[in-house]
C-alpha positions as CSV (number, residue, x, y, z in Angstrom):
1,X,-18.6,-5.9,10.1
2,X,-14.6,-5.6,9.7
3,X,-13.5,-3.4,7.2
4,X,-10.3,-4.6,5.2
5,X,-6.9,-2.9,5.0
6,X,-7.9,-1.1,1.6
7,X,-11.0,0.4,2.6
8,X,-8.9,1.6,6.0
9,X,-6.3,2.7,4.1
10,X,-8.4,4.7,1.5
11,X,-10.3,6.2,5.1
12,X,-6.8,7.3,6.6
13,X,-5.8,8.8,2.5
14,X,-9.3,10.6,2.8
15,X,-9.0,12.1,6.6
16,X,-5.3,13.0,6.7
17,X,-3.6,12.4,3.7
18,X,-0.1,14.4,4.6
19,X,0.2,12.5,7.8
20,X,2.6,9.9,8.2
21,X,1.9,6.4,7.5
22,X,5.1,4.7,7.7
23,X,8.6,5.7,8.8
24,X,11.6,3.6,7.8
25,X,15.3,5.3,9.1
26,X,15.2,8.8,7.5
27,X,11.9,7.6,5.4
28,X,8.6,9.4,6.1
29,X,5.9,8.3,3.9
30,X,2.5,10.1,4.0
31,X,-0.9,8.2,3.7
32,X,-1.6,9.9,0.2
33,X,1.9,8.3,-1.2
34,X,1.5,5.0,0.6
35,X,-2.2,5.4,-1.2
36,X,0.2,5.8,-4.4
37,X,2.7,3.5,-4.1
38,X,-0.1,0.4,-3.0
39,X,-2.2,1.7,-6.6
40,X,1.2,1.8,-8.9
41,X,2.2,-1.9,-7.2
42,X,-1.3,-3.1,-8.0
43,X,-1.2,-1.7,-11.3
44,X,1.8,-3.7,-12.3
45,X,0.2,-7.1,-11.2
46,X,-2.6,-6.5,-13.2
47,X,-0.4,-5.8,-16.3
48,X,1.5,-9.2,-15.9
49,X,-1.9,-11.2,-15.8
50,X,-2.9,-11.1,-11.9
51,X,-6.5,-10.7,-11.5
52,X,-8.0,-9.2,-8.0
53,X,-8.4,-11.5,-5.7
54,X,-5.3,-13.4,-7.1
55,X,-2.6,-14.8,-4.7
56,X,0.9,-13.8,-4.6
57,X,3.8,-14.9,-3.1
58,X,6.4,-12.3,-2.1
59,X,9.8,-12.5,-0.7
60,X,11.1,-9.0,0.3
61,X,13.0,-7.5,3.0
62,X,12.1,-5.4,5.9
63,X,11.3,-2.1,4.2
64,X,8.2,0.6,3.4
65,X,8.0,-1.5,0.1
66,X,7.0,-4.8,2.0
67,X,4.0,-2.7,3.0
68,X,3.3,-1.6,-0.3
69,X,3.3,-4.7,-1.5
């Protein structure tokens, strides 16, 4: 059974959230504020109608908020 990018995400918040998840230039994000980031971002879909499960197109460029998204 594969597990999908949430569930290894919420496994990597759970055994070292201060570590870093992603580093960008000078930008070091931890896997508790990735954690963060992905639940705020998810958040807002759900206020403007999206429904889980729901597809989305994004156009973004190269940074730690592509990830997020």
């Amino acid at each position: 059974m594969s597990a999908s990018l949430v569930h290894l995400l919420r496994d990597a918040v759970r055994r070292y959230p201060r570590n870093e998840a992603l580093v960008f230039g000078d930008e070091r994000v931890s896997y508790q504020q990735l954690w963060d980031r992905v639940g705020a971002f998810a958040g807002f879909l759900r206020s403007r109608g999206l429904a889980s499960g729901a597809r989305v197109a994004l156009v973004v460029e190269n940074c730690p908020e592509y990830v997020v998204a």
